[in-house]
N, CA, C and O atoms as a DFTB+ gen file, in Angstrom:
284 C
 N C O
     1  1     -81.106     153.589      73.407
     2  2     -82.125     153.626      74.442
     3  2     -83.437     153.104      73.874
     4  3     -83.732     153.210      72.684
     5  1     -84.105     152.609      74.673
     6  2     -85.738     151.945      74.318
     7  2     -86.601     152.696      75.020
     8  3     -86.691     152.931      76.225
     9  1     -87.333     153.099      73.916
    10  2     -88.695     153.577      75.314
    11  2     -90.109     152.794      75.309
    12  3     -90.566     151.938      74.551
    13  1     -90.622     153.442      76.477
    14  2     -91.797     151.997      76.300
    15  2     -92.853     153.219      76.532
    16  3     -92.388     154.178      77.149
    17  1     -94.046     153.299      76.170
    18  2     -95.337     153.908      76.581
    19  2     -96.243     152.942      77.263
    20  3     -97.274     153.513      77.619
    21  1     -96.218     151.793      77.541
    22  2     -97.117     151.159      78.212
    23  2     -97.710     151.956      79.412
    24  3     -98.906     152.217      79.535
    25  1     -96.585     152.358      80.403
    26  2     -97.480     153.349      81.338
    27  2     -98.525     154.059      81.157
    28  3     -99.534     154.113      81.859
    29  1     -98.268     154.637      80.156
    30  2     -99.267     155.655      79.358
    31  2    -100.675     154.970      79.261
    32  3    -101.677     155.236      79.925
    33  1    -100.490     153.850      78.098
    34  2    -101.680     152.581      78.013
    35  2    -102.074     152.537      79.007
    36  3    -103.253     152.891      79.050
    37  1    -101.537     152.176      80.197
    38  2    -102.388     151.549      81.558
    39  2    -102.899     152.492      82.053
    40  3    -103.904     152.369      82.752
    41  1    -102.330     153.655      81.808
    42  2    -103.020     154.981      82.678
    43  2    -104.900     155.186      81.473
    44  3    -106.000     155.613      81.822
    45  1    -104.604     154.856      80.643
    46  2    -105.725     155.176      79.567
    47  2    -107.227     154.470      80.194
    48  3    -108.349     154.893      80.471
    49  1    -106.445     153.028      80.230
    50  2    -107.116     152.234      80.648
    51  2    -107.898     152.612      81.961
    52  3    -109.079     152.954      82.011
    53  1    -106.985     152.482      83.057
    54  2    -107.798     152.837      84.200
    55  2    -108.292     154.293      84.350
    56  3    -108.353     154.711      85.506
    57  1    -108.651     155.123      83.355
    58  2    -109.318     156.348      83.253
    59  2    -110.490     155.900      82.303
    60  3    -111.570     156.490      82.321
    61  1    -110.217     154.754      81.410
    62  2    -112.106     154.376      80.647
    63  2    -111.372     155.722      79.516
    64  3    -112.120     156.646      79.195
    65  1    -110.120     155.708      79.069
    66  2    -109.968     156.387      78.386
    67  2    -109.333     156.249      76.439
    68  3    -108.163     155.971      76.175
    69  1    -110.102     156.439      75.663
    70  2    -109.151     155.668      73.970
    71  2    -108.276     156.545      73.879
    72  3    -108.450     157.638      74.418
    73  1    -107.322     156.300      73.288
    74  2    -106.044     156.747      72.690
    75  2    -106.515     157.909      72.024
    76  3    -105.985     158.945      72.427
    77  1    -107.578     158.071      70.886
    78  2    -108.085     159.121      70.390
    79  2    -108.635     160.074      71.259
    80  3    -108.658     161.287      71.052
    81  1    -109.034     159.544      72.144
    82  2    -109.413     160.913      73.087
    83  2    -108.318     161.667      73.964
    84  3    -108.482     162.789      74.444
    85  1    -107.422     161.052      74.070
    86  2    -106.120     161.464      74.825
    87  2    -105.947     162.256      73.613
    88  3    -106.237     163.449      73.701
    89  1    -105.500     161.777      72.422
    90  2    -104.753     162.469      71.472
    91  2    -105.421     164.231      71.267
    92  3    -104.832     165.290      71.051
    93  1    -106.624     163.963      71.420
    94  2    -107.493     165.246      70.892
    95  2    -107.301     166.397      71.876
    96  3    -106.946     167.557      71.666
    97  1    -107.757     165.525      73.446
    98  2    -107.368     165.957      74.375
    99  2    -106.151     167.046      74.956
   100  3    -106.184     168.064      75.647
   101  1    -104.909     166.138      74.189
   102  2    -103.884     166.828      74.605
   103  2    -103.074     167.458      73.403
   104  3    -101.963     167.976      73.516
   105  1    -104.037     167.295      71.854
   106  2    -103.398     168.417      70.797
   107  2    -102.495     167.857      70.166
   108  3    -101.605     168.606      69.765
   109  1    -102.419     166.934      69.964
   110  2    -101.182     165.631      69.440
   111  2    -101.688     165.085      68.270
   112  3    -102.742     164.482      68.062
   113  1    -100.527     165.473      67.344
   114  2    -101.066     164.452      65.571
   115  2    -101.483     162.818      65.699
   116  3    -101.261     162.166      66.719
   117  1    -101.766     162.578      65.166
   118  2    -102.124     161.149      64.920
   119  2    -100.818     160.453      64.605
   120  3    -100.752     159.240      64.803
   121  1     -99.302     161.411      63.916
   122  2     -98.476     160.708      63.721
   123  2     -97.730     160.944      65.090
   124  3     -96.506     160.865      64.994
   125  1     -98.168     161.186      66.198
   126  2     -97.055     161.251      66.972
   127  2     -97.582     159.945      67.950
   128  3     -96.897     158.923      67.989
   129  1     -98.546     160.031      68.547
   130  2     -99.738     159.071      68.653
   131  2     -99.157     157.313      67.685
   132  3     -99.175     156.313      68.402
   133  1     -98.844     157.177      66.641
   134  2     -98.408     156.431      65.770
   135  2     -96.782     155.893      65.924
   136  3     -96.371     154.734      65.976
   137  1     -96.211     156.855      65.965
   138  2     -94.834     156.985      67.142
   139  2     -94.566     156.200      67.857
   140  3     -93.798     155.237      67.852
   141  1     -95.895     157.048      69.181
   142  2     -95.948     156.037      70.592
   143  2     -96.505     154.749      70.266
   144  3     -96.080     153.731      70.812
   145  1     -97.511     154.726      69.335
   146  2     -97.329     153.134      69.518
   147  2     -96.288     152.237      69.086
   148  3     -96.252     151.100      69.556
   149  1     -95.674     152.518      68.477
   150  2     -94.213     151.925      67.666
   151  2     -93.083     152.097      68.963
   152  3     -91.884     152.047      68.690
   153  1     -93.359     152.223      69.838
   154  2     -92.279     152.325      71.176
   155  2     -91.530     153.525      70.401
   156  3     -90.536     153.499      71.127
   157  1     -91.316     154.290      69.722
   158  2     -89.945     155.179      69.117
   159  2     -90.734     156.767      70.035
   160  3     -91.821     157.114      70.496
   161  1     -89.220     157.346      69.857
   162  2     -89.322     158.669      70.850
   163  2     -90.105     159.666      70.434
   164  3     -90.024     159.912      69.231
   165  1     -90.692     160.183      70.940
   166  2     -91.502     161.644      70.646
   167  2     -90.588     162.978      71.325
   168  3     -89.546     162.945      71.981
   169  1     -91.374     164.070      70.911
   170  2     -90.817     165.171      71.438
   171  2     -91.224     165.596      72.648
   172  3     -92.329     165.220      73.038
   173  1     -90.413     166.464      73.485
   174  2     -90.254     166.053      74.999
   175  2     -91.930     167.405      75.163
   176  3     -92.753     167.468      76.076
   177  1     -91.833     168.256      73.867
   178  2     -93.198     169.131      73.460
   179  2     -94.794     168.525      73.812
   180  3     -95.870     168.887      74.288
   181  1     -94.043     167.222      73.151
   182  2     -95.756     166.604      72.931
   183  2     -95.523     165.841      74.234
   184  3     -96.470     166.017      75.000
   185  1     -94.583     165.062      74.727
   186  2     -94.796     164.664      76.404
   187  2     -95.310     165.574      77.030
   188  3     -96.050     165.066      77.871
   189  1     -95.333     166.863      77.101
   190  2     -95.343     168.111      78.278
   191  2     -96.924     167.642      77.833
   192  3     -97.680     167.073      78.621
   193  1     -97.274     167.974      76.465
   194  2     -98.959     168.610      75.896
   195  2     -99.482     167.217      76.690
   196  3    -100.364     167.490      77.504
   197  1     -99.121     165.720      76.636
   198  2     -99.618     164.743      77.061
   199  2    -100.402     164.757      78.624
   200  3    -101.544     164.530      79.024
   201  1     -98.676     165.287      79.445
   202  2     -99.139     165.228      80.847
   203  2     -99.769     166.567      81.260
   204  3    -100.639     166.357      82.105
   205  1     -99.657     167.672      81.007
   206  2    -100.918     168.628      81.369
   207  2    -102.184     168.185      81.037
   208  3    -103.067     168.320      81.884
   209  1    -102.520     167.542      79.676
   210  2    -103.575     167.087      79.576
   211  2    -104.465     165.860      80.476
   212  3    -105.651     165.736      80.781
   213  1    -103.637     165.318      80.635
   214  2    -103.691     163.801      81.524
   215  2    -103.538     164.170      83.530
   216  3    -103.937     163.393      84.398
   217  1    -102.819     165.627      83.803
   218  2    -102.340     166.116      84.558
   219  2    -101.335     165.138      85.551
   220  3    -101.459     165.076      86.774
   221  1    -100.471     164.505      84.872
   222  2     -99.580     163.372      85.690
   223  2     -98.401     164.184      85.268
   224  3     -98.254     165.312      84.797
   225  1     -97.370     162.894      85.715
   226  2     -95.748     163.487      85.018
   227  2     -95.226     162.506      84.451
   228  3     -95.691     161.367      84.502
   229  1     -94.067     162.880      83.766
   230  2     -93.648     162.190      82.837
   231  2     -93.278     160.798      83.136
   232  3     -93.274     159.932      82.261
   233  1     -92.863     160.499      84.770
   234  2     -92.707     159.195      84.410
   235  2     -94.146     158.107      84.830
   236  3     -94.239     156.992      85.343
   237  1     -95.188     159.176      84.268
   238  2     -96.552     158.405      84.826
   239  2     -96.950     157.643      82.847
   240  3     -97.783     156.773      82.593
   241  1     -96.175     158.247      81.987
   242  2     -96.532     158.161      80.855
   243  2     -95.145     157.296      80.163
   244  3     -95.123     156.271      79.480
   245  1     -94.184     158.061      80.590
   246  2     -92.887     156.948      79.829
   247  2     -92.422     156.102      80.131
   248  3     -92.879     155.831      81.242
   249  1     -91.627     155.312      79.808
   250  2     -90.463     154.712      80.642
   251  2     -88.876     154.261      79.471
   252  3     -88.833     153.622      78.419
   253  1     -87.792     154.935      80.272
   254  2     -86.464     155.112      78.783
   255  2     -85.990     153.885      79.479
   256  3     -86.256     153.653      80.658
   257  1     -85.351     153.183      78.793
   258  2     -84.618     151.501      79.338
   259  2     -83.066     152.094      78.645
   260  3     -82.943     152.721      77.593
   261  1     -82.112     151.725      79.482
   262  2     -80.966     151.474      78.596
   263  2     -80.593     150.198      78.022
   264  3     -80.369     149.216      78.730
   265  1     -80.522     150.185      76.805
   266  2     -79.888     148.860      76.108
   267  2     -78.774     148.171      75.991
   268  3     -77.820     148.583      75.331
   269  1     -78.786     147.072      76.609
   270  2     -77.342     146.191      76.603
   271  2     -76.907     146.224      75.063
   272  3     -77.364     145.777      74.011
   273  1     -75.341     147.286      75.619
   274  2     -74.277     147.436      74.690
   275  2     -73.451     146.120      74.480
   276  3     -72.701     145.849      75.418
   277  1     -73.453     145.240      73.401
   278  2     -72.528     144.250      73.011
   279  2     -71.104     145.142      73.008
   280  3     -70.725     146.234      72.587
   281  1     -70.362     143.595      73.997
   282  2     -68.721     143.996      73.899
   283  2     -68.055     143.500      73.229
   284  3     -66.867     143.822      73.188
């Protein structure tokens, strides 16, 4: 599976909001934060801490792709 955080990004954006202030915001290490930018998965913990903080839902912040399985 792939995940993407761009949603997340765009939501930042149209709030006039940095990544560091989300992060502080919603109680999140810098390595998880580091994570999301690397597209790789976080814990579904720090999604929850994200969207209470942000007050959206999860698919306002993620998005999981399934990956074409070679046959």
């Amino acid at each position: 599976m792939a995940y993407s955080y761009n949603r997340l990004w765009k939501l930042l954006i149209d709030r006039k909001m940095t990544r560091t202030e989300m992060r502080k915001q919603a109680g999140i290490s810098t390595n998880i934060l580091a994570k999301m930018g690397k597209d790789e998965p976080i814990s579904m913990e720090s999604l929850a801490k994200i969207c209470t903080a942000l007050n959206c839902g999860l698919d306002d912040i993620v998005e999981i792709q399934k990956e074409d399985c070679p046959k």
